[in-house]
DOLUM-997759 format. One record per residue (C-alpha): residue number from 1; z negated, x negated, y. Coordinates in steps of 0.02 Angstrom, whole numbers. Each point is the difference from the previous one (the first is absolute). Example, Ala and Ser with C-alpha at 12.3 -4.5 7.8 and 13.67 -1.06 7.14 Angstrom:
BEGIN
<r 1; <-390; -615; -225>>,
<r 2; <33; -69; 172>>,
END
This chain:
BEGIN
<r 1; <-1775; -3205; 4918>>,
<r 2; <51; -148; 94>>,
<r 3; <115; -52; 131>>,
<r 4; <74; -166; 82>>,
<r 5; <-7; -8; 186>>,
<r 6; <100; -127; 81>>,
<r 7; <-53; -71; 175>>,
<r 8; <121; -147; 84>>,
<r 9; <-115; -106; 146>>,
<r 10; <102; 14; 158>>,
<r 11; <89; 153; -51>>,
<r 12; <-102; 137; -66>>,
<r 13; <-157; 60; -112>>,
<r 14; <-25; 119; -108>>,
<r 15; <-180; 67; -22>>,
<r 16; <-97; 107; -118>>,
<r 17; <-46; 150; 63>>,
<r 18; <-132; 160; -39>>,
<r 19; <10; 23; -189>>,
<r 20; <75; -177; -24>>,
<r 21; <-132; -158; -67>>,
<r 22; <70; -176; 28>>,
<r 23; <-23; -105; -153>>,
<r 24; <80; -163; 10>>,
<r 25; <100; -93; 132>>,
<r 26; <136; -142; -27>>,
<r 27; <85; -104; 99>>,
<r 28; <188; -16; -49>>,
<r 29; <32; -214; 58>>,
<r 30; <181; -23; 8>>,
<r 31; <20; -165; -9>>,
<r 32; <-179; -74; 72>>,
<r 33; <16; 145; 143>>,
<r 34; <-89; 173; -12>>,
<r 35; <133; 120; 21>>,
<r 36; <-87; 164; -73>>,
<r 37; <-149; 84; -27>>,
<r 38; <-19; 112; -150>>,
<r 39; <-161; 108; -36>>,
<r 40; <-32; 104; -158>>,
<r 41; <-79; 174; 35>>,
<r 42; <-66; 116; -116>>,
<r 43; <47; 188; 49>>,
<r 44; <-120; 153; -22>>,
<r 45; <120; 116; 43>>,
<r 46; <193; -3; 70>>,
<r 47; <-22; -38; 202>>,
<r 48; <77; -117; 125>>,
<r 49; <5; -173; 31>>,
<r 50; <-5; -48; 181>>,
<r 51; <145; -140; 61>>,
<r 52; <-47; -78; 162>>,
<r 53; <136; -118; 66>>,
<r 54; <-51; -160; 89>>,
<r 55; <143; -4; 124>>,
<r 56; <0; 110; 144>>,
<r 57; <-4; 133; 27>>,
<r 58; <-116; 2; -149>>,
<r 59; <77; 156; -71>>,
<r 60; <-129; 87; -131>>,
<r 61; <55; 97; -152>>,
<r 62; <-91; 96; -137>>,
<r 63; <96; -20; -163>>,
<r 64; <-34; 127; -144>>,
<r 65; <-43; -107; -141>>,
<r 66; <123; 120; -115>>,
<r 67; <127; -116; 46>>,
<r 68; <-98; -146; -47>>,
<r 69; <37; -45; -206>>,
<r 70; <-172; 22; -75>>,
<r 71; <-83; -101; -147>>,
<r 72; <-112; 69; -140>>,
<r 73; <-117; -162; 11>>,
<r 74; <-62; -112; 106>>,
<r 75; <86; -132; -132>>,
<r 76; <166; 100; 1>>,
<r 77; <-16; -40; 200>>,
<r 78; <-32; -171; -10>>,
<r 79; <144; -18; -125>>,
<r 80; <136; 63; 126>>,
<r 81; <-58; -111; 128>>,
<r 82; <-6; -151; -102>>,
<r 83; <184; 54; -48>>,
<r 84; <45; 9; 195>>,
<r 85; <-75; -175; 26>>,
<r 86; <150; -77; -126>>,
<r 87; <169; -69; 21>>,
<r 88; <61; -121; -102>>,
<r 89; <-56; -159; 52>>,
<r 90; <-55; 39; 197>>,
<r 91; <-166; -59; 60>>,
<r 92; <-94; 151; -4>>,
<r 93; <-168; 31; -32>>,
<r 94; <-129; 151; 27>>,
<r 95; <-175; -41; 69>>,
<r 96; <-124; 116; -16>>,
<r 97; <-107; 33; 161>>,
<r 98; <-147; 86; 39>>,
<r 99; <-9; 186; 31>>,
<r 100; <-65; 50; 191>>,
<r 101; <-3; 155; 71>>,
<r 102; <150; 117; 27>>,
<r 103; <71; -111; -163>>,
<r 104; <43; -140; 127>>,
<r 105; <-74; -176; 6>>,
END
């Protein structure tokens, strides 16, 4: 299984945790600016996704991924965000990143 985790620079970040293998990473450019992070993890089991925010006081939450909508494939993921990253004629665009540690780059 496979879930979307969403991270916005400034605001907060969402990181795999235990159980949880980052795949890919994408920016989401909104009009030439990066305004979101998105990183595809593949789940071994149900667990929970740590959201850090950036602002203080840096509040940290553990979200049970059973709340999270899951995908079959790693191509069934990659198909929902490419269907996030349209809207009629907008400039948007996904950029895929490298992976780093804790699913961040």
């Amino acid at each position: 299984m496979f879930v979307l985790l969403t991270s916005r620079p400034g605001q907060f970040r969402t990181e795999p945790t235990d159980g949880m293998t980052a795949v890919e990473a994408y920016d989401y450019v909104f009009y030439g600016k990066r305004t979101a992070r998105f990183v595809i993890a593949e789940l071994a089991a149900d667990t929970k996704v740590r959201v850090q925010e950036e602002t203080p006081p840096g509040i940290v939450n553990l979200v049970p991924t059973k709340f999270l909508e899951k995908y079959d494939t790693l191509d069934a993921a990659r198909s929902a965000l490419r269907e996030l990253a349209q809207f009629g004629t907008m400039d948007i665009a996904l950029v895929r990143t490298p992976v780093s540690v804790g699913g961040q780059s």
